[in-house]
C-alpha positions in Angstrom: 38.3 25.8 52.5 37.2 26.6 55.9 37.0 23.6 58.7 35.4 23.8 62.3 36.6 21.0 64.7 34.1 21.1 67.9 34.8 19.5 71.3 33.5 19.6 74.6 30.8 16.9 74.4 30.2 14.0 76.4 27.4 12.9 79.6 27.3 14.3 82.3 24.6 14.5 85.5 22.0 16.9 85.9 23.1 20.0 87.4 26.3 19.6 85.6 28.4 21.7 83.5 30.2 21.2 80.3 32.2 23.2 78.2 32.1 23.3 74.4 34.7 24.4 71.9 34.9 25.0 68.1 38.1 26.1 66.1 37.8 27.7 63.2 40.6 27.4 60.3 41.4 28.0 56.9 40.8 30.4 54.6 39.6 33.2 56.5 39.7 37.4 56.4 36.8 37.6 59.0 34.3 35.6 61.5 31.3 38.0 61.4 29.2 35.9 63.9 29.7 32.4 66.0 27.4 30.6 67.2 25.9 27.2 68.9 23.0 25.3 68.0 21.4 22.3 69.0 19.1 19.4 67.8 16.9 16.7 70.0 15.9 13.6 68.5 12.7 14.5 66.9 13.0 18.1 66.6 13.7 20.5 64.7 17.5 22.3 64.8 17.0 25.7 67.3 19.4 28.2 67.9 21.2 28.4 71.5 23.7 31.3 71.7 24.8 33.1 69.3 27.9 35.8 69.2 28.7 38.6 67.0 32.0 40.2 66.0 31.5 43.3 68.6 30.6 40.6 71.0 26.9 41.1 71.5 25.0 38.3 72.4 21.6 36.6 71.9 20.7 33.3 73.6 17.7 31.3 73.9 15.0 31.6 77.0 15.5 28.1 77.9 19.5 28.8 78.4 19.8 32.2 79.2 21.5 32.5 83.0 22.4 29.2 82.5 24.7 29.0 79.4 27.6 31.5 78.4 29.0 32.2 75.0 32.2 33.9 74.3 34.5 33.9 71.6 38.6 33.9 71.1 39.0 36.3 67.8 43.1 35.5 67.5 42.1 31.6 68.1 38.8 31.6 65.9 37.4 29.9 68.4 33.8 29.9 70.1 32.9 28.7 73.3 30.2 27.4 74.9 30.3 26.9 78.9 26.9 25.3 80.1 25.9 25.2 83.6 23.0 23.8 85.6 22.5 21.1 82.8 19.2 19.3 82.4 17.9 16.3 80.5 16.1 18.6 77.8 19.1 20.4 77.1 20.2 16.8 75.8 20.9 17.3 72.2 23.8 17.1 68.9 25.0 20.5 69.4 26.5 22.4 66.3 28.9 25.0 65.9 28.4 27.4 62.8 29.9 30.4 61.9 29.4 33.3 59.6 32.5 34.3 57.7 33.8 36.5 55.0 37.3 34.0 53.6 40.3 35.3 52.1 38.6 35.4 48.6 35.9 37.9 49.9 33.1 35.2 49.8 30.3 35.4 52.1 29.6 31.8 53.7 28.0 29.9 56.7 29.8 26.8 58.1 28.7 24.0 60.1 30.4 21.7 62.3 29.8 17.8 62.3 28.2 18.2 65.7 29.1 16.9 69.1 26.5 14.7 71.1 25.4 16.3 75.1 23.7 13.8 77.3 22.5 15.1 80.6 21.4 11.7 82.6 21.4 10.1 85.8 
């Protein structure tokens, strides 16, 4: 089985920063892509940055410049480092990955989520 264990979450101010993390572990040959997504109450789950194993990156218009995506490939871990935070970017944000495991499966992975609230 493969696990993710996010962290990073929390409230801060607007025009703050956080800093998210997800771990990836188990039984894994290779993390294809990693990625962070991100659900409002309301609406529908959207994509926010997503990273692939040659580290290209894609991230949404409303975070681009603002949030940074990078990825540990020794750790299978993904991070998340958000600056300039505003109250719409308040949201459960989810890490998922795309992974090939030990057995040669193909499968996509969610974390549990971790809950952003940017308020004054």
């Amino acid at each position: 089985q493969v696990q993710l264990v996010e962290s990073g979450g929390g409230l801060v101010q607007p025009g703050g920063s956080l800093r998210l993390s997800c771990a990836a572990s188990g039984s894994i040959f290779s993390i294809n892509v990693m990625g962070w997504y991100r659900q409002a109450p309301g609406r529908l789950r959207e994509m926010v940055a997503v990273i692939r194993d040659d580290d290209s990156t894609k991230y949404d218009d409303s975070v681009a410049g603002r949030f940074t995506i990078s990825r540990d490939n020794v750790k299978n871990t993904v991070l998340l480092q958000m600056k300039n935070l505003q109250p719409e970017d308040t949201a459960v944000y989810y890490c998922n990955v795309d992974i090939t495991t030990a057995s040669g499966e193909w499968k996509i992975i969610w974390g549990k989520g971790t809950q952003v609230t940017v308020s004054s």
